[in-house]
N, C-alpha and C positions, 0 to 999 in steps of 0.2 A: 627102371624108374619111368612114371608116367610124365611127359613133360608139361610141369606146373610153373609160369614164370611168377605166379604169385609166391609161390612155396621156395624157389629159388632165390628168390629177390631175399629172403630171410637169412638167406648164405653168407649176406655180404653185409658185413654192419656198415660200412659207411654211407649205402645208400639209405640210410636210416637218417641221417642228418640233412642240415639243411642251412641253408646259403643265402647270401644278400639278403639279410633283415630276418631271414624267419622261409625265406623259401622252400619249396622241398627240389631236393636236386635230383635233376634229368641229364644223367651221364650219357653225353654223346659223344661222345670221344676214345671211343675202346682201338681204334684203329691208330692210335696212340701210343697208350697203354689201357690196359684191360683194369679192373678193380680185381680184387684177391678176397677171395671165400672164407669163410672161415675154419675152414679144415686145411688151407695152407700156412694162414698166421700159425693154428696150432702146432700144426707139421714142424715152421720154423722155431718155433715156443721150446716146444719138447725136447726137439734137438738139441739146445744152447743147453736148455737146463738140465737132459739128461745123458746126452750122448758127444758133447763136445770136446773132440778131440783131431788131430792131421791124420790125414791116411794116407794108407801102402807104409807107412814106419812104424810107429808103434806097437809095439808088440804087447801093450796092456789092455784090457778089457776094455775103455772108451776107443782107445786106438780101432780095433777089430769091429766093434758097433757104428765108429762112424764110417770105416773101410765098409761095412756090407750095406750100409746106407746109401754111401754115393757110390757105391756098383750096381743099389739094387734099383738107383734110380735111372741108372743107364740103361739098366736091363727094362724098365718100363717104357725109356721113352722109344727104343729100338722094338718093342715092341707094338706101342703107339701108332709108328710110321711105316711097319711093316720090314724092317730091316730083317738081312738076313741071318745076322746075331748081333750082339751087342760091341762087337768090338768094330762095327762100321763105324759107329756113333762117339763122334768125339764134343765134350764139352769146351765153351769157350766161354766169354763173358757176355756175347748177342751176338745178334745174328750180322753186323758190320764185321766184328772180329772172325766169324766161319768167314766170309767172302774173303777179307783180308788173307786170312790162314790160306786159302787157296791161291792165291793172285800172289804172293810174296814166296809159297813152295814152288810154281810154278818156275816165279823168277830166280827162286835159286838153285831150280833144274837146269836151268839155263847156260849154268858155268859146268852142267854134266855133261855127258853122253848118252841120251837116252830118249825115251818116247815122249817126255813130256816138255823138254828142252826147245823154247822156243827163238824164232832164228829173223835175223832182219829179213822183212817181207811176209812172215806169216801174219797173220788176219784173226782179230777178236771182234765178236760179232756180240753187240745190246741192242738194244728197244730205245726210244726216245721215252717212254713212258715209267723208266727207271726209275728208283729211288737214286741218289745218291750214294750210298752204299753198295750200291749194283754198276757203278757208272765208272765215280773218282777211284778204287784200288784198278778198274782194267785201263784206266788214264796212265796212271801211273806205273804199271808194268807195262805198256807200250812204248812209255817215255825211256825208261830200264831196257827195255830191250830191241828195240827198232822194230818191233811189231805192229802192225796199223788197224785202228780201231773202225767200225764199221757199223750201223747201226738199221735195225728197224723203223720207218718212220711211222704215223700214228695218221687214221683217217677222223675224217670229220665226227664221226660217231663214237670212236674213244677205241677204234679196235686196233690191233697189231693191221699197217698195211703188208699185206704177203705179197704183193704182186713182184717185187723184187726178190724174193724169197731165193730163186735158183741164182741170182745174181749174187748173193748176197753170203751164202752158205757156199763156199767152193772148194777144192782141193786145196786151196791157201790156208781155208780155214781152219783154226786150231781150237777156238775153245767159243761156244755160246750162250751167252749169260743173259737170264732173261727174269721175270716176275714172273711167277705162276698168279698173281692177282695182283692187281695195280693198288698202290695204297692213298691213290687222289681217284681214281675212276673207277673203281671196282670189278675192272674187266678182269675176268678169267682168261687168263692165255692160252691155246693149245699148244700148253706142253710137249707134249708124247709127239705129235704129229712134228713141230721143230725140232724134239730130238731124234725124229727118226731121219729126217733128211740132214743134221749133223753128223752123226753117224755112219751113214752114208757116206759122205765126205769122207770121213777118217777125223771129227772131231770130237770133241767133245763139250759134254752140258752141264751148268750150271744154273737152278733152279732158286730164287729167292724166292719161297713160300713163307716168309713170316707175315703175310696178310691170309694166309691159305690155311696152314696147320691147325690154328685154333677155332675153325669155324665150318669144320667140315672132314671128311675123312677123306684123308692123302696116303695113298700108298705109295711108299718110294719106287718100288717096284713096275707100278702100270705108269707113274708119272715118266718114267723113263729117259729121266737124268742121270748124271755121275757123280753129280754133288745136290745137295739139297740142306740150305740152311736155313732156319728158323729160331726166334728166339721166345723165352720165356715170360717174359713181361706182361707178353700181348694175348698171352694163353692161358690168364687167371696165376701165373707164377709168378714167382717174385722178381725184380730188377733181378741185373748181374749175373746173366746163366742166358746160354745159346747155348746150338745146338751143329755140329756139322753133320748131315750124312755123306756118305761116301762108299764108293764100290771100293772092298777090302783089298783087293790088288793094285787101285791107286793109291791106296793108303800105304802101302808097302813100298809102294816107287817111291812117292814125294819127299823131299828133302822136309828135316823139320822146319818150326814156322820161326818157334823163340829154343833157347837153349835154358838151360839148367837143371835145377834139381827133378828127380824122376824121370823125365824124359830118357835118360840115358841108362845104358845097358852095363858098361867099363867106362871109364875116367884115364889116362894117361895125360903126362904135362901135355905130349905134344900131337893128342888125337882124341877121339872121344867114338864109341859106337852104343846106338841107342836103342831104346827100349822097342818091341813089339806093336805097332798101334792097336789100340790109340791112343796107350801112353805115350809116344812116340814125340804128340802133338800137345800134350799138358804138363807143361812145363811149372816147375813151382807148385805151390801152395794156393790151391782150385778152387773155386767157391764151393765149399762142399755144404754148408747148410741150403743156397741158394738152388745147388740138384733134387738135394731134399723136398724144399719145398716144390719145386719144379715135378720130381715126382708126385708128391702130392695132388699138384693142379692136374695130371696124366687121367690121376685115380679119378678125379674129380670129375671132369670130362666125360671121362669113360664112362661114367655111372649115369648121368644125366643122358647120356647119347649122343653122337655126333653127328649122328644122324636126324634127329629130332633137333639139335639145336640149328643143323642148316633148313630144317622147314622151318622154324621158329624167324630164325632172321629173312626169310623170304618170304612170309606174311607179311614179316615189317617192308621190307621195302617194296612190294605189291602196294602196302599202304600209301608209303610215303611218296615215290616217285608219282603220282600223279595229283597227290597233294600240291606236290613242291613246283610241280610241271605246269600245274594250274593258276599260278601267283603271277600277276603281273608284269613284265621286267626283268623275271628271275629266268634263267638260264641253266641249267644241268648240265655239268661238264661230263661226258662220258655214256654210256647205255643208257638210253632212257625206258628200257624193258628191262625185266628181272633177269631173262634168258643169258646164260654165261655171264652174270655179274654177281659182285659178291656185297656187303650191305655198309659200304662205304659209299655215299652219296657228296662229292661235293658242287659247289652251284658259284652266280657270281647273282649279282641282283643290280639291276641299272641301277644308278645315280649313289650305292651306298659301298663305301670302301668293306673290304671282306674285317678288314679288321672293327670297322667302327657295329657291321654285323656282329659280331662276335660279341662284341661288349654288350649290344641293347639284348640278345638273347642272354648272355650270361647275369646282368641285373632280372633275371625273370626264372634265373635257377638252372638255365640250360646251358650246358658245358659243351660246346664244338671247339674246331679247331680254326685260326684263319692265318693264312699264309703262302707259303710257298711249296709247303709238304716236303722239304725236302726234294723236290721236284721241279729245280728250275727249267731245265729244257721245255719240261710237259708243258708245262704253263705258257713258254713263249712260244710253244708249237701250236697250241691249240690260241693264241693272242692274247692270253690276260695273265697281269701282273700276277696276279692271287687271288684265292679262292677261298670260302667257308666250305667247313669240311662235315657236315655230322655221323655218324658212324654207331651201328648200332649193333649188341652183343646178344648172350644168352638171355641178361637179366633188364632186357628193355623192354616196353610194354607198348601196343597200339597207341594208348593214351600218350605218352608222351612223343609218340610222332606227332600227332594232331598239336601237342603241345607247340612242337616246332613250327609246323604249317601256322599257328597263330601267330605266333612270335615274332614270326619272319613279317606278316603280314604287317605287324604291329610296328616294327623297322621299318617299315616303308611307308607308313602314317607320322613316326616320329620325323624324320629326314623330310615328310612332303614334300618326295620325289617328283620330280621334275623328267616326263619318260623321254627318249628320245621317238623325237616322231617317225622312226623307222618301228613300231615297237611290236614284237620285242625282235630287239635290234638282233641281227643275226651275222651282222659282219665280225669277226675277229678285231679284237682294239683293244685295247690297254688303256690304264686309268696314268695319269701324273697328278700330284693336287700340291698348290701351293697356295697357303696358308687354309682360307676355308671353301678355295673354288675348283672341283675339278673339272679334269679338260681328257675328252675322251679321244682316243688317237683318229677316230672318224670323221673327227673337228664341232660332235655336241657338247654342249658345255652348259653342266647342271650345278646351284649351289645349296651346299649341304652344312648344316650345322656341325658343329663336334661337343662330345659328350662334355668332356672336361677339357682343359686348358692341356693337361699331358698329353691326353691324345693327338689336342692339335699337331704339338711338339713332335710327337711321332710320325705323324705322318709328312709333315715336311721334309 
């Protein structure tokens, strides 16, 4: 398929509607969640109406149709990622729950004898530039089991600092959890190359690519981790479906994650032995229509290219990053070159809170994100509270970058910003604001309108 973002943009009916008053909406927030094509609504459609039924029990005709549905969607997305068959590939409900699923079998390797058994004074190794999902479960099996957490810190530019790297990665080391693509800076992490000196070590890697998988092709195989989770949401699939991969001999080690039905192999009162992975690992009653449609969005993908949709989003942010680079005041947290970044841009702008950002572009049709991203370290590593996020997918167009670039522009005519005379200010600071005046941690202090009376209330 030749890639047409007009002819695509027809995929998706909700970008057909349109917002605040009569707007037409400019989805900038796929690094959020993604909008759904309409060959996955159908996907889920057909399913409920024609093939809804539990699987692996059933033994009647719905039973078996939706049994070869959600196998046939595993078989796509292991195929997808390059797995080396389908039973690497365990589903979960997103991609918090794969990290979980690994950090909670770990720790209850720990009460075993064995290779994955972690011991007081071994060492887990993050990124400051984590999600929370990448951070809090190895928080918490540190706390579980006397293991000491260790972390990459972050340069001025938004990159992994490696200069610690051999300090950091050592014989202590047992497990290294990292982003393969930041979802506030868009940095692309080298992978392969941290898992090779893991390895080395005698540890082991764990890859969160759900900023990676849907916007470019990932081979599990050359990214050369041990774990690799991703979820469906953010890949044109529906809520409710992630994705673990995993090299099949740790799948075989790992203690399960949850217990009950399927999972298990025999039942006695006072033992249980379970099933094969990666049943092993899917316990209960699965989202099986949400594979479905997840499959679906695989097909979807696939067809359009993934190849062409990472040059598609790297025209846009060729575009945008010097748009946005260019505005007054505004600030670009993270790469401000396309090279090793993926097409999440977030920014901060003198004198306008990220949230009260967020609103004047959203009365104008344009959906970002403002916040903390889930990312609070990042944010107080790099000095600011929060950031506006905007984030661009398959089905975004040139025009509505420029759209941004205006927008922004047009927020900082409304606010008639007040710059700091360092400008543009390049120290690290943090905003506080109380009532309608804020006060920048460098001690300028600019006042700013609020849109509504609620907003004031929030941001107090």
């Amino acid at each position: 398929m030749t890639f047409d973002v007009g002819r695509i943009r027809k995929d998706f009916p909700i970008l057909d509607r349109t917002v605040r008053g009569g707007r037409p909406l400019a989805y900038l927030d796929s690094a959020n969640t993604s909008q759904k094509p309409r060959q996955v609504i159908d996907a889920l459609s057909e399913f409920y109406e024609r093939h809804n039924a539990n699987i692996h029990r059933a033994t009647h005709e719905l039973g078996e149709e939706a049994t070869e549905a959600y196998e046939g969607a595993r078989l796509k997305v292991a195929r997808f990622v390059g797995a080396a068959d389908e039973t690497e590939v365990v589903f979960t409900k997103n991609v918090s729950e794969a990290i979980n699923l690994v950090a909670y079998s770990l720790g209850n390797a720990t009460a075993l004898s064995g290779p994955l058994a972690l011991r007081d004074g071994d060492e887990i190794v993050v990124t400051e530039m984590e999600h929370h999902s990448n951070l809090v479960p190895w928080q918490l099996l540190c706390q579980r089991t006397g293991a000491r957490l260790r972390w990459f810190g972050v340069t001025e530019d938004g990159r992994l600092d490696m200069s610690r790297a051999d300090e950091l990665i050592n014989p202590r080391t047992r497990l290294v959890a990292l982003a393969h693509q930041s979802n506030v800076l868009g940095t692309i992490n080298p992978v392969a190359e941290i898992a090779g000196r893991a390895h080395a070590a005698g540890a082991l890697v764990l890859a969160d690519a759900a900023q990676s998988v849907p916007h470019g092709r990932v081979d599990v195989r050359d990214l050369g981790a041990d774990f690799v989770g991703f979820t469906g949401h953010k890949m044109c699939g529906p809520t409710g479906i992630g994705v673990l991969w995993a090299r099949r001999e740790l799948l075989e080690q790992m203690p399960p994650f949850l217990g009950g039905g399927e999972m298990i192999e025999s039942v006695w009162m006072d033992r249980a032995t379970f099933a094969a992975p990666p049943h092993k690992f899917e316990a209960g009653t699965m989202p099986i229509a949400q594979a479905v449609g997840l499959g679906a969005a695989v097909d979807y993908l696939t067809e359009v290219g993934l190849d062409a949709i990472r040059e598609h989003e790297q025209e846009l942010v060729r575009r945008a990053l010097p748009a946005l680079a260019g505005i007054e005041g505004l600030r670009i947290l993270g790469p401000v070159t396309p090279q090793d970044r993926g097409s999440a841009i977030s920014f901060e702008v003198d004198g306008i809170h990220p949230h009260d950002m967020s609103q004047v572009l959203d009365d104008r049709g344009i959906a970002v994100r403002a916040g903390h991203h889930c990312a609070w370290p990042l944010h107080r590593a790099l000095g600011v509270q929060a950031s506006t996020r905007a984030s661009f997918y398959l089905y975004n167009t040139p025009a509505e970058v420029d759209a941004l670039a205006e927008a922004i522009g047009y927020a900082r005519h409304f606010f008639k910003v007040a710059l700091c005379s360092s400008n543009p200010c390049t120290r690290r600071s943090s905003w506080t604001t109380t009532g309608t005046r804020t006060t920048r941690a460098c001690g300028t202090r600019t006042t700013r309108r609020c849109i509504t009376s609620t907003r004031r209330a929030v941001m107090r």
